[in-house]
VEXDREN-2710 file (C-alpha; in Angstrom, 1 decimal):
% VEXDREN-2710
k/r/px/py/pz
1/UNK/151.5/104.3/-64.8
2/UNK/150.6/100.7/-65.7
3/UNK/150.3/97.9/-63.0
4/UNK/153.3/95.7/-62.6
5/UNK/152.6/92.2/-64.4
6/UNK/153.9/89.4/-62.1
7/UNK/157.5/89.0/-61.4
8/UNK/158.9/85.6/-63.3
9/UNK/159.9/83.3/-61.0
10/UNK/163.2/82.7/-63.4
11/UNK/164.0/85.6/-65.3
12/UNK/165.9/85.2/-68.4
13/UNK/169.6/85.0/-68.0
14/UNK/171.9/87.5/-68.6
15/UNK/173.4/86.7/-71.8
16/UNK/177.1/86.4/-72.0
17/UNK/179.1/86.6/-75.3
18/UNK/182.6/86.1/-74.9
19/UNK/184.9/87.3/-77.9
20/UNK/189.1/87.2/-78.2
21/UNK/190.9/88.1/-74.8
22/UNK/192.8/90.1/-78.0
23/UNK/190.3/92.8/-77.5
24/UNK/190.9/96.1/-75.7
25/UNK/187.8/96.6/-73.6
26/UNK/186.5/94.5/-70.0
27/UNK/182.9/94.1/-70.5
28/UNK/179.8/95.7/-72.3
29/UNK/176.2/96.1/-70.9
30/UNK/173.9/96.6/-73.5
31/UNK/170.3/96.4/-74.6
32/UNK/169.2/98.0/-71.0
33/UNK/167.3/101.2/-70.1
34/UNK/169.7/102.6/-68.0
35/UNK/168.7/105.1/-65.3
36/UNK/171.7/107.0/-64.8
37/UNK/170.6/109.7/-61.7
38/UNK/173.0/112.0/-63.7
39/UNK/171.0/114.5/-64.9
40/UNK/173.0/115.8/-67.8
41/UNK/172.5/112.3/-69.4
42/UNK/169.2/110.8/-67.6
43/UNK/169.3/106.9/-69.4
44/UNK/171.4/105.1/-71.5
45/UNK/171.3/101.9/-73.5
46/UNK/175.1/100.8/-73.1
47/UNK/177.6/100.7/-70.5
48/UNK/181.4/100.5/-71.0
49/UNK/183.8/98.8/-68.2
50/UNK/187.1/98.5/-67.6
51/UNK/189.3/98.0/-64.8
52/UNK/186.2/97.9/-62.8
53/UNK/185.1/101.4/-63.8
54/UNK/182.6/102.6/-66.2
55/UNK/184.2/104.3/-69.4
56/UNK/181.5/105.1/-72.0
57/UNK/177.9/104.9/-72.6
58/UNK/176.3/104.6/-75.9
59/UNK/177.8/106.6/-78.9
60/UNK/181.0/106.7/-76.7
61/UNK/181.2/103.0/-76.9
62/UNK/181.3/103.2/-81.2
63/UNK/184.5/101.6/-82.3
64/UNK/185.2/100.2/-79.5
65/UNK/185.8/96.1/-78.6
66/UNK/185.2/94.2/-75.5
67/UNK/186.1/90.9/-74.1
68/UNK/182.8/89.7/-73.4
69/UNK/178.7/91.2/-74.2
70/UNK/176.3/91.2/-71.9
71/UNK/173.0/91.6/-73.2
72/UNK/170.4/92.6/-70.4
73/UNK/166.9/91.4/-71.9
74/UNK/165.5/95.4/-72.3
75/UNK/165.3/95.1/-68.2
76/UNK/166.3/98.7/-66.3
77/UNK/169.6/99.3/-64.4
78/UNK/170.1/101.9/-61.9
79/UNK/173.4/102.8/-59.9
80/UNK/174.5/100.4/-57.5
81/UNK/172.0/100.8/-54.1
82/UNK/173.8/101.9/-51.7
83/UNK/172.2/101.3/-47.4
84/UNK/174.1/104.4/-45.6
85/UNK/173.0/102.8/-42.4
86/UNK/173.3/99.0/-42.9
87/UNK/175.0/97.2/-39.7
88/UNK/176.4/94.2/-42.0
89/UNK/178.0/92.3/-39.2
90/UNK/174.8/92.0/-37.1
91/UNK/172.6/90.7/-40.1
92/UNK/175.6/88.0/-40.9
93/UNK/175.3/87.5/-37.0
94/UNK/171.2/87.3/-36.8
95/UNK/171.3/84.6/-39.4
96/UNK/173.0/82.2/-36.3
97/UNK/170.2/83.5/-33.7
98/UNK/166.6/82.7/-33.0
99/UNK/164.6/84.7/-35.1
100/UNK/161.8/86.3/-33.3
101/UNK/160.6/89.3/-35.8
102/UNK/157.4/90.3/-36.1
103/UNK/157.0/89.1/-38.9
104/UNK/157.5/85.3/-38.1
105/UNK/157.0/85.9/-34.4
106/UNK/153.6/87.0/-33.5
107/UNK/152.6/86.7/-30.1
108/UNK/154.7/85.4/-26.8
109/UNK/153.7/81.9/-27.0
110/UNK/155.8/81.7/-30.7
111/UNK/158.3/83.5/-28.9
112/UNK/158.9/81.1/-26.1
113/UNK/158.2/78.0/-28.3
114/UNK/161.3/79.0/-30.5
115/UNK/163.7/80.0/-27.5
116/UNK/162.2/76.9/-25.9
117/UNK/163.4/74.7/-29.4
118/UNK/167.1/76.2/-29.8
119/UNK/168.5/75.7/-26.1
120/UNK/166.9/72.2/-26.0
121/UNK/169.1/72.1/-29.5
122/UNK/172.1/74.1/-27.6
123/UNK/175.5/72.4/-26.6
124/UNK/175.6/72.7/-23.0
125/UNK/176.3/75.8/-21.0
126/UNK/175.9/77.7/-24.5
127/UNK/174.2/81.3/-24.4
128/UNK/170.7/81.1/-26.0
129/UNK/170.6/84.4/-28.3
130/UNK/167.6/85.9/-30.3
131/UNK/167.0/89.4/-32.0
132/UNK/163.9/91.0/-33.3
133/UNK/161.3/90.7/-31.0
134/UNK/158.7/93.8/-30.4
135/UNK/156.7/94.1/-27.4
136/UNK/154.5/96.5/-29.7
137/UNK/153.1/92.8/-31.8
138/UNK/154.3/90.5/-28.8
139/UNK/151.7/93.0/-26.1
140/UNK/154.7/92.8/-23.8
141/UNK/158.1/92.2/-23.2
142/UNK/159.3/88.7/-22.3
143/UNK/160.4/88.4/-18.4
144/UNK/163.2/86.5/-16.6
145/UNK/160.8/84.3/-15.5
146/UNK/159.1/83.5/-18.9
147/UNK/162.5/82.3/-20.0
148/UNK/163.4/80.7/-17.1
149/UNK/160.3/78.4/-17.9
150/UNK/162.0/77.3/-21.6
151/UNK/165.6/78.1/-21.4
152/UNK/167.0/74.3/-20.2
153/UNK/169.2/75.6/-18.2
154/UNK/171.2/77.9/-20.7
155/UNK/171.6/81.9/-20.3
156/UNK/169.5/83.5/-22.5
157/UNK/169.2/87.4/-24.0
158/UNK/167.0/88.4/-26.4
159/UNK/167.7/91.6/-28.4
160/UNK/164.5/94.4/-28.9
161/UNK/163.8/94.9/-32.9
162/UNK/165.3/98.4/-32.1
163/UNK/168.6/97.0/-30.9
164/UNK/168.3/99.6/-27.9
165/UNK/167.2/96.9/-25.3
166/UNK/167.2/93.4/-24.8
167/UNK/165.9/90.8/-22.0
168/UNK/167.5/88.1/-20.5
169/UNK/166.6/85.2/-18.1
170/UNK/168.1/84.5/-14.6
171/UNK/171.0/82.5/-15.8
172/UNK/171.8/85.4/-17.7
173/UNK/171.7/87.6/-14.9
174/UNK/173.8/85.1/-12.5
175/UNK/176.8/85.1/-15.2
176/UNK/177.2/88.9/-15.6
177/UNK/177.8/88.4/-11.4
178/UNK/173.7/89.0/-10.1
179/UNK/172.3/85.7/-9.7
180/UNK/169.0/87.4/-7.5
181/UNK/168.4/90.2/-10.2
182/UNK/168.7/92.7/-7.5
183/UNK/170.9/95.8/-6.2
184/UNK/172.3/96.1/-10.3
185/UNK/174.7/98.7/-10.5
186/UNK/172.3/101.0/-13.6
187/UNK/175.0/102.9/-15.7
188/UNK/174.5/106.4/-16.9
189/UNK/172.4/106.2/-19.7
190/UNK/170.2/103.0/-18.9
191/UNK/167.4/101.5/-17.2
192/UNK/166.6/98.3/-15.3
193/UNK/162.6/98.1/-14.6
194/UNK/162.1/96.1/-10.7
195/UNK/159.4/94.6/-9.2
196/UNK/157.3/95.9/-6.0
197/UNK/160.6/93.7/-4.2
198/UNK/163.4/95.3/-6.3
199/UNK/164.1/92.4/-8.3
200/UNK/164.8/92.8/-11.9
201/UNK/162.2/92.3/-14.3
202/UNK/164.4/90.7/-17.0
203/UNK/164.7/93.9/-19.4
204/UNK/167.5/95.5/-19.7
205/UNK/167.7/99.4/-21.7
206/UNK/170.0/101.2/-23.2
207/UNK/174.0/101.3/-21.5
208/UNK/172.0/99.0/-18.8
209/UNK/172.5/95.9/-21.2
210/UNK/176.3/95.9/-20.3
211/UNK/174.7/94.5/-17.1
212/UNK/174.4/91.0/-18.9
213/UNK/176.0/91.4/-22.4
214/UNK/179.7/91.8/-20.5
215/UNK/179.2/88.4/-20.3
216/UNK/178.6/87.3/-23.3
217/UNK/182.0/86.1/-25.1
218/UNK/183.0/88.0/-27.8
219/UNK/183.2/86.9/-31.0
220/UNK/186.7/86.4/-32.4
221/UNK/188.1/88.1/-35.8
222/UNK/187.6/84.9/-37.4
223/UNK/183.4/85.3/-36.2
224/UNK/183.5/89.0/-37.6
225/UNK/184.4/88.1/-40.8
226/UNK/182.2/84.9/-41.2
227/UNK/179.6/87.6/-40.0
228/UNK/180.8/90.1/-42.6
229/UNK/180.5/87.6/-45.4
230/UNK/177.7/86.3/-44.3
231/UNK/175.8/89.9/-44.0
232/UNK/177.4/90.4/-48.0
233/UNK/176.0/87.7/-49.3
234/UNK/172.8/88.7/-48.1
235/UNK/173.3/92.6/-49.0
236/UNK/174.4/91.4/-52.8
237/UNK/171.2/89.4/-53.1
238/UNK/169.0/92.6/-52.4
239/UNK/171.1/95.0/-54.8
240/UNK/172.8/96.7/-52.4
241/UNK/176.3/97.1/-54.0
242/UNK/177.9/99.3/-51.0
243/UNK/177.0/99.8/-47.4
244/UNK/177.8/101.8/-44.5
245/UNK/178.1/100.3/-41.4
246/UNK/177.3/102.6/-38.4
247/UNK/179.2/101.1/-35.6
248/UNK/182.2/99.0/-34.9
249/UNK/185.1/98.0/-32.1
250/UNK/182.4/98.3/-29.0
251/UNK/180.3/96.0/-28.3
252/UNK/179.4/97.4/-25.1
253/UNK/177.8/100.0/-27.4
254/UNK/177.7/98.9/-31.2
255/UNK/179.8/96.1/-33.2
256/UNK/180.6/92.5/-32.4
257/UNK/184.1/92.9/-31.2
258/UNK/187.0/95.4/-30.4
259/UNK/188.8/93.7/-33.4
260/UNK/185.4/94.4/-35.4
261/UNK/188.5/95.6/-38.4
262/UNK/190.2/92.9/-38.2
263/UNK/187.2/90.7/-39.2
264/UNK/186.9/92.9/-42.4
265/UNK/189.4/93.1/-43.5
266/UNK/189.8/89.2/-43.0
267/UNK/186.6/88.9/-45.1
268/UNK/188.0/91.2/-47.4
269/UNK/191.0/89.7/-48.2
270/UNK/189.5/86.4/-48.8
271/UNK/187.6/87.5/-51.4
272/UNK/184.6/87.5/-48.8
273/UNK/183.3/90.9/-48.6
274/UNK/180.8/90.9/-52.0
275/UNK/179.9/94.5/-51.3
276/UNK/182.2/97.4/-50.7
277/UNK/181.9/98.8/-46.6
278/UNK/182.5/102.2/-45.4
279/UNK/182.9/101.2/-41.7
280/UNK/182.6/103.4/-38.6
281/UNK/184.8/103.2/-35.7
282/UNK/182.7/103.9/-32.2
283/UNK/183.3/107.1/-30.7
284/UNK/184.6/105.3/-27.5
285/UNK/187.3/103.2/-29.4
286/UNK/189.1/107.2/-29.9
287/UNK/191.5/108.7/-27.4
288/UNK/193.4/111.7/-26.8
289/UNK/196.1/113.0/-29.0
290/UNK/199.2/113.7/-26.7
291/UNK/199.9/117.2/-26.8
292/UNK/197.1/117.9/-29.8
293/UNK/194.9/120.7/-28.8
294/UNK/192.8/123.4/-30.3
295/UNK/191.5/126.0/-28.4
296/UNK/192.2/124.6/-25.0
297/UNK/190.3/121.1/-26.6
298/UNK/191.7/118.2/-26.7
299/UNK/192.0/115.7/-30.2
300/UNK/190.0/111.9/-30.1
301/UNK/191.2/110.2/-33.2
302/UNK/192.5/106.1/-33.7
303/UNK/196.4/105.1/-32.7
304/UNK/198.9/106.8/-35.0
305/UNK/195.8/109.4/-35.9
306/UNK/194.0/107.7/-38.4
307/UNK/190.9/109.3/-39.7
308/UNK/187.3/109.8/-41.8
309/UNK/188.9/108.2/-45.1
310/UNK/191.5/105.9/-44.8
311/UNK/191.3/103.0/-46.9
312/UNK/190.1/102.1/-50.7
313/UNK/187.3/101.0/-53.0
314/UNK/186.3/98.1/-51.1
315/UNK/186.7/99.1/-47.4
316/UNK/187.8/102.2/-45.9
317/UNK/187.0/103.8/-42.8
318/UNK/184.6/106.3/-42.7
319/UNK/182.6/108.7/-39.3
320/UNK/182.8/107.9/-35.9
321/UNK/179.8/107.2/-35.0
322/UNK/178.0/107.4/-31.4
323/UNK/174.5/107.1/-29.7
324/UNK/173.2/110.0/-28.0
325/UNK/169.9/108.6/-27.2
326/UNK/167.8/105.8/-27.5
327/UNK/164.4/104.4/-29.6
328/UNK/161.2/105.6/-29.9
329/UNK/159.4/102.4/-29.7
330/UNK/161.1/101.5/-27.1
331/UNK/160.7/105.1/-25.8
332/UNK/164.2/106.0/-24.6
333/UNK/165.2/108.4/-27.0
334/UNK/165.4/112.2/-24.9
335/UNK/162.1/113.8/-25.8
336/UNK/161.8/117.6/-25.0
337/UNK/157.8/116.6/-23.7
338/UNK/157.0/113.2/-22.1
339/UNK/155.9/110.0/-24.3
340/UNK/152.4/109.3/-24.1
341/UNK/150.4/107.6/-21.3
342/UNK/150.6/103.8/-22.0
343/UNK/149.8/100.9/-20.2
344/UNK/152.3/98.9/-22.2
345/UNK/155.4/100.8/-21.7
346/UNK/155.1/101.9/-17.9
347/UNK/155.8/105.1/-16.6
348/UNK/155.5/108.6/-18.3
349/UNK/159.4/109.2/-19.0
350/UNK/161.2/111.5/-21.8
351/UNK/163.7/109.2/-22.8
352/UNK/167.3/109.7/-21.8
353/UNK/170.9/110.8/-23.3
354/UNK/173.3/107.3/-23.3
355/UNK/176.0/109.6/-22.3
356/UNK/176.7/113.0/-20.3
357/UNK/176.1/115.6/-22.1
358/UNK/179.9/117.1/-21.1
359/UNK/181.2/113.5/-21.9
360/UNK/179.8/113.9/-25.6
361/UNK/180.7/117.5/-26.6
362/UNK/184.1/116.5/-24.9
363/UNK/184.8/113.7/-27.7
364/UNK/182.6/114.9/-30.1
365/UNK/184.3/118.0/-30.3
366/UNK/187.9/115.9/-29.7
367/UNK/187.0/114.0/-33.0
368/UNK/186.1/117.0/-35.0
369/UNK/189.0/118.8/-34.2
370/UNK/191.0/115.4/-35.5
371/UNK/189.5/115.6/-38.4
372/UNK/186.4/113.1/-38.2
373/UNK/183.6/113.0/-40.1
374/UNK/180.7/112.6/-37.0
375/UNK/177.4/110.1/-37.2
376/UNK/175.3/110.9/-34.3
377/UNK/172.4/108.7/-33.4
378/UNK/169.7/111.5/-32.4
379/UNK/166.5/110.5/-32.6
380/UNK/164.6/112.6/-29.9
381/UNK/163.9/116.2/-30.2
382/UNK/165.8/117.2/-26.9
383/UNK/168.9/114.9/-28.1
384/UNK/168.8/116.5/-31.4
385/UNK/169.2/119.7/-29.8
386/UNK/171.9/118.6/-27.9
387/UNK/173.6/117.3/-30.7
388/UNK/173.3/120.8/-32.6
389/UNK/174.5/122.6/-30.4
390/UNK/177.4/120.8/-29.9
391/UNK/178.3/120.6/-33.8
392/UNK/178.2/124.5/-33.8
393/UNK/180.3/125.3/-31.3
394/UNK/183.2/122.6/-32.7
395/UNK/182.7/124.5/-36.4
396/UNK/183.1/127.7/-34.5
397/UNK/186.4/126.3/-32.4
398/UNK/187.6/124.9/-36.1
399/UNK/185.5/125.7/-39.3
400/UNK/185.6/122.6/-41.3
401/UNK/182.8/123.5/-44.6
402/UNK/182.7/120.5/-45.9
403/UNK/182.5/118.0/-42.8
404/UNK/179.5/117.0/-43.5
405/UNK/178.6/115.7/-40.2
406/UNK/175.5/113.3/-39.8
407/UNK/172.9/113.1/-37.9
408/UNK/171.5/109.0/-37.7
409/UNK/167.9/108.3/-38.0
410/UNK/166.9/112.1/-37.9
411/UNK/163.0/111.2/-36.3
412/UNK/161.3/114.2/-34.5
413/UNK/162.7/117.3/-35.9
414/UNK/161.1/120.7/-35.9
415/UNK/161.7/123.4/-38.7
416/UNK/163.7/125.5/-36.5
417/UNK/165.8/122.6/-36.4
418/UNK/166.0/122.2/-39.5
419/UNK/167.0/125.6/-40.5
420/UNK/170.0/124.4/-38.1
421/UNK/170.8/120.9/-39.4
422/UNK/171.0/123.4/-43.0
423/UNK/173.0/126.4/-41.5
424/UNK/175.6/123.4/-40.2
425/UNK/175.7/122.0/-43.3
426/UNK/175.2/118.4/-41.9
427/UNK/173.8/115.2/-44.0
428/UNK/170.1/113.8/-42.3
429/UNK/170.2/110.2/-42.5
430/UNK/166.4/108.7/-42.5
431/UNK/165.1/105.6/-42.8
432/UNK/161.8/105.0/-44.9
433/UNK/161.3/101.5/-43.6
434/UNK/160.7/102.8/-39.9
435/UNK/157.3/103.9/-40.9
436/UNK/156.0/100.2/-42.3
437/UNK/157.7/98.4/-39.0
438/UNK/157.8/100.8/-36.1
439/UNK/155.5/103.2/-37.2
440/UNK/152.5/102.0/-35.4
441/UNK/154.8/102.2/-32.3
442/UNK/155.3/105.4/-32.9
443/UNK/152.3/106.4/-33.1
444/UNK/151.6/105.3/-29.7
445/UNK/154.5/106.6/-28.4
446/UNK/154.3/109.8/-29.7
447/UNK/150.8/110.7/-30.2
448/UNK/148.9/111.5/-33.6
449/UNK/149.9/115.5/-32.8
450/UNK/153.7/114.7/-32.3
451/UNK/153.7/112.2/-34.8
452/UNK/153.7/114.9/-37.6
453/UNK/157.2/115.8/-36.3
454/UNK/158.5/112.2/-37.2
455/UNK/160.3/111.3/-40.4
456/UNK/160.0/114.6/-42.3
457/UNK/162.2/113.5/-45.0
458/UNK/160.4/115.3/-47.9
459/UNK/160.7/118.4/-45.5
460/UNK/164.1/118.1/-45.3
461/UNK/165.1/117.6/-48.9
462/UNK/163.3/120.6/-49.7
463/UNK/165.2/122.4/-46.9
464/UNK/168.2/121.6/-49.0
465/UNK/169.3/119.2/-47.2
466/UNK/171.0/115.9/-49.0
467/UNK/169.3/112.7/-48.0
468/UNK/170.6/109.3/-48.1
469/UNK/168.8/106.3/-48.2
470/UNK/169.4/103.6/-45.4
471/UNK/167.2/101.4/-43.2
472/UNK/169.2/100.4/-39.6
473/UNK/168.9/96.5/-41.1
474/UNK/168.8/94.2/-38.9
475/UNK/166.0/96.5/-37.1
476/UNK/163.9/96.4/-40.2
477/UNK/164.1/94.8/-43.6
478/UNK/167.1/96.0/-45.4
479/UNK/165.7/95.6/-49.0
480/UNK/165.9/98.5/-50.7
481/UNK/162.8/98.3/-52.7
482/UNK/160.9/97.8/-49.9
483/UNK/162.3/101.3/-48.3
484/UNK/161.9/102.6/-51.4
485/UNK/158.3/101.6/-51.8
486/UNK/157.9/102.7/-48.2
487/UNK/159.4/106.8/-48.5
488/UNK/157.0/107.1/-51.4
489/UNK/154.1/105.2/-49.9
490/UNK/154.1/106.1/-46.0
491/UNK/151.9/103.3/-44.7
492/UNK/152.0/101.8/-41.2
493/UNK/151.9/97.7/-40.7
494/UNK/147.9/98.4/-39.6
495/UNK/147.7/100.7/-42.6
496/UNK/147.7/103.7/-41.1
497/UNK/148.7/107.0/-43.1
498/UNK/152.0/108.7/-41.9
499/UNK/152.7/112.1/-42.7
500/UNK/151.6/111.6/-46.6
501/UNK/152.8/115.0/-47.5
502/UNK/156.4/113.6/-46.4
503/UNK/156.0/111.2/-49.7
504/UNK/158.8/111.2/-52.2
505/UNK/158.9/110.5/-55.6
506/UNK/160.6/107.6/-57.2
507/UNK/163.3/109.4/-58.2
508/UNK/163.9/111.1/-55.1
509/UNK/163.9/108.1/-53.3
510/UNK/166.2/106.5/-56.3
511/UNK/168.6/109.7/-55.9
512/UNK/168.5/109.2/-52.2
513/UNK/169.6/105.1/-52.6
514/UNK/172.6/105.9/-55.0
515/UNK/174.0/109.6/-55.4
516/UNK/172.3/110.5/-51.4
517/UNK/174.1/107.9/-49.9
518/UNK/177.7/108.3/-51.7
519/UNK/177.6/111.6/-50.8
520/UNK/177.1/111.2/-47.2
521/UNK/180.3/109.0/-46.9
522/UNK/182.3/111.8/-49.1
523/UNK/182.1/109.4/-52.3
524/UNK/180.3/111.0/-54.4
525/UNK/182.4/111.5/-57.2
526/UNK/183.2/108.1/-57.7
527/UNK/179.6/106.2/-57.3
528/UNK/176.1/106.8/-57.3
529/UNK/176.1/107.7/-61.0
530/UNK/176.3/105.7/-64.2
531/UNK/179.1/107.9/-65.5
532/UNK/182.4/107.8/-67.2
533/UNK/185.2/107.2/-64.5
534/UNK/182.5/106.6/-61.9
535/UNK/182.7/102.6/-60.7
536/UNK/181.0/100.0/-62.5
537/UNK/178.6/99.3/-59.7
538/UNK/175.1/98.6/-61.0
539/UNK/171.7/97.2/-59.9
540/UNK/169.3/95.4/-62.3
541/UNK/165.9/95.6/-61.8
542/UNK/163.0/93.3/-63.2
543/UNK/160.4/96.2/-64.3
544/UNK/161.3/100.0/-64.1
545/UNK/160.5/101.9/-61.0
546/UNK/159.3/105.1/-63.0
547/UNK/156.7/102.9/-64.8
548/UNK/154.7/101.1/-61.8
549/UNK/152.1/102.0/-60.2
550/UNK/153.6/103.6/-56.4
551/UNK/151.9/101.1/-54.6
552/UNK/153.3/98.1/-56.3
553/UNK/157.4/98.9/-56.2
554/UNK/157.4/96.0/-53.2
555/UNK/156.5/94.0/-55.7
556/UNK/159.9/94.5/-58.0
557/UNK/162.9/92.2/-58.1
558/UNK/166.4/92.7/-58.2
559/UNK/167.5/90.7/-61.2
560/UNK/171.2/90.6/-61.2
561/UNK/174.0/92.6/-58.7
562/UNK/177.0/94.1/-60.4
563/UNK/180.0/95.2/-58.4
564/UNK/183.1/96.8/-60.1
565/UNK/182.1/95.5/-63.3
566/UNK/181.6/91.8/-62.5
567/UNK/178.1/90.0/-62.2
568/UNK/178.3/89.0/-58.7
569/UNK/174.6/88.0/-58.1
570/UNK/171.8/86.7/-60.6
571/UNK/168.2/86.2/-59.6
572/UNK/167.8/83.0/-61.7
573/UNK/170.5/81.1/-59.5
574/UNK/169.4/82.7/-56.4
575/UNK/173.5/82.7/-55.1
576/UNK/176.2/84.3/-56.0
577/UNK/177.7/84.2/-59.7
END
């Protein structure tokens, strides 16, 4: 390994050579080392395109002519990332809302300055929204009262950096019909701290954020896809090529609208959406089939029973997806043993399923039997077993071998679980980046002893079990080096080793980015791999991963974004091509 000189500020240009539109052949990529995660055929030095797919490498390309050269400055190329758990709507969306991460908001005084700044800027009676904010960093959660004190008279929410809670000010509370913050009507699933006089506190978690967010209006298909575009742009700039995102068509559960498709496919057809989506309905946006039942079960799919698949190259539908449980920083999701005693967080709890348990094997089951593909958020222990059990019994009501159900954000998993998650044949869908952001949370939450139970992902790949790469963005940082740099380097933000025999090697976590995260979504035999027929979807980096030291892959830049073919991002103009 040799240390990784500097990144260049401004790379060299790709150079483009542009010959006769006489000639056969799209485009040519050439004088590259090109990692291919095809293991017949590791690295290349040419690519081949046409029609958006790839068509040769090297001596295949001999004889052959090509409209235009593009010669890639010896830099590496690896497939196309692709984040199976990127919600691309909310990060388009977070770019119009007070930004109160960690890592620009450090304490409550920043917190309130900034709420305190945008409503004085607001147009009048206009919701004051922010995302990101930890009370982990922060020391505790904003109250009502705190943002009574800077809102200007404007309602204000602020959503928790795990996107499972949120906290919003009195105004707020009077427009979702409780001006007094007391006697709410707490849903299944959620929680609504009080006071010694049974008022309210201000935060609102899990289903309980319908309480105030009902009243929130929703965003328009117009919004979705300036959020969808937006969120693209973004994803282009980081590599990312393709994305999943886990949650649409509920807002009162995930998504920005019940017309979330609409929007992207809006985006879409304006030549908007830079990166190709798999997009996944909610599970509460499916209802029963008339007269469709298996075993005395009844069928959830979409109107006129659309399914898992429908769609093309640059946005199909894929799962439904659904949250069984919550967070563990904000320790809701359902724990078989309580969280650990902490001042911070309040009572000793064990989390809590968002739904009854007969509710979810109910559509669950439904959807399977339809033919869905499932993405269940479990991240608790007792959730996961929940979640398990409910898979098996739908395989043994309809065998479906290659379903490949998923289980979101697999966290606390034991190895008799795992043995299960393998018998099932489900995908485990991890996210590296957890340990750098949250991980100190968890920690806390958890314990040290516990804590070896979180985010076994080297356990499970040598269970057998495939592993995408993804990282929940907006919650943390969705850019792929950094994850990647992260599942090889397991750190905490205070430095703190987590699980270091959970470490993967950069080509595990490369495999897991590309061929991992096609193969969740049932696509793996069209990307993920520099291959002829696969698409032309490529990623150039400004040093090669295999040749850095592992503590320095943060420090790599993504160079230049290729999607179908086309040179839709370079470093060196910092926008779109």
């Amino acid at each position: 390994m040799r240390p990784l000189a500097a990144v260049c500020r401004n790379p060299p240009m790709i150079s483009n050579t542009k010959v006769a539109d006489t000639m056969r052949f799209d485009t040519l990529f050439t004088n590259a080392l090109f990692r291919t995660m095809d293991p017949a055929r590791p690295t290349a030095k040419a690519v081949g395109v046409h029609g958006g797919r790839i068509i040769g490498l090297d001596e295949e390309l001999v004889g052959l002519e090509f409209r235009q050269v593009h010669d890639l400055a010896g830099r590496t190329v690896v497939p196309g990332f692709h984040d199976a758990h990127h919600h691309l709507t909310f990060v388009g969306q977070t770019q119009l809302q007070v930004d109160l991460d960690p890592s620009t908001t450090a304490s409550m005084e920043a917190l309130l300055d900034k709420v305190s700044a945008a409503a004085a800027k607001a147009p009048e009676d206009a919701w004051v929204i922010g995302a990101g904010y930890d009370q982990n960093r922060l020391g505790e959660h904003p109250t009502a009262e705190l943002l009574d004190m800077v809102s200007h008279g404007h309602p204000v929410y602020l959503i928790h950096k795990s996107r499972h809670m949120g906290v919003a000010n009195t105004r707020a509370f009077a427009l979702g019909g409780y001006p007094e913050r007391r006697n709410l009507p707490v849903p299944d699933g959620g929680a609504v701290p009080t006071d010694e006089q049974g008022r309210a506190l201000g935060l609102l978690q899990e289903t309980a954020r319908r309480i105030v967010t009902d009243a929130i209006p929703p965003a328009t298909a117009e919004q979705v896809a300036d959020y969808a575009a937006a969120g693209a742009t973004h994803a282009i700039a980081l590599g990312l090529t393709s994305i999943t995102d886990p949650g649409i068509g509920a807002p009162d559960h995930l998504g920005s609208s019940t017309i979330d498709l609409a929007g992207y496919q809006l985006a879409r057809d304006a030549g908007r959406l830079h990166v190709r989506a798999t997009v996944m309905p909610y599970l509460t946006t499916l209802h029963k089939v008339d007269h469709a039942q298996t075993g005395g079960h009844d069928h959830y799919t979409l109107d006129l029973g659309l399914r898992s698949g429908m769609g093309d190259e640059r946005l199909r539908i894929g799962p439904t997806k659904v949250l069984s449980d919550g967070s563990l920083i904000g320790r809701s999701a359902y724990m078989r043993v309580d969280y650990e005693a902490d001042a911070l967080d309040g009572c000793i709890n064990r989390g809590l399923l968002q739904f009854p348990e007969e509710m979810l094997r109910e559509r669950l089951i439904g959807a399977h039997l339809a033919g869905w593909q499932l993405a269940i958020h479990a991240i608790g222990d007792a959730a996961l077993d929940v979640v398990l059990d409910i898979v098996a019994e739908a395989q043994r009501i309809l065998p479906r071998p290659d379903a490949r159900h998923r289980i979101e954000h697999l966290s606390v998993v034991s190895d008799t679980q795992i043995a299960r998650i393998v018998t099932l044949g489900m995908v485990a869908v991890p996210q590296g980046r957890f340990i750098s952001e949250l991980g100190d949370g968890v920690l806390r939450a958890l314990g040290t002893q516990r804590a070896a139970l979180a985010y076994r992902i080297r356990s499970l790949l040598d269970a057998g079990i495939e592993i995408p790469a993804s990282t929940d963005t907006p919650v943390v940082s969705g850019d792929p080096l950094l994850n990647i740099h992260d599942l090889v380097n397991r750190r905490t933000f205070d430095g703190v080793d987590f699980g270091p025999a959970e470490s993967l090697t950069v080509g595990q976590a490369l495999h897991a980015y590309t061929v991992g995260s096609a193969y969740a979504v049932h696509q793996e035999h069209e990307k993920g791999t520099i291959a002829p027929g696969m698409l032309a979807d490529l990623t150039v980096l400004s040093h090669d991963p295999y040749a850095v030291l592992a503590d320095e892959l943060r420090n790599l830049a993504v160079d230049a974004t290729i999607v179908g073919g086309d040179i839709v991002y370079e470093r060196t103009k910092g926008r779109r091509a």
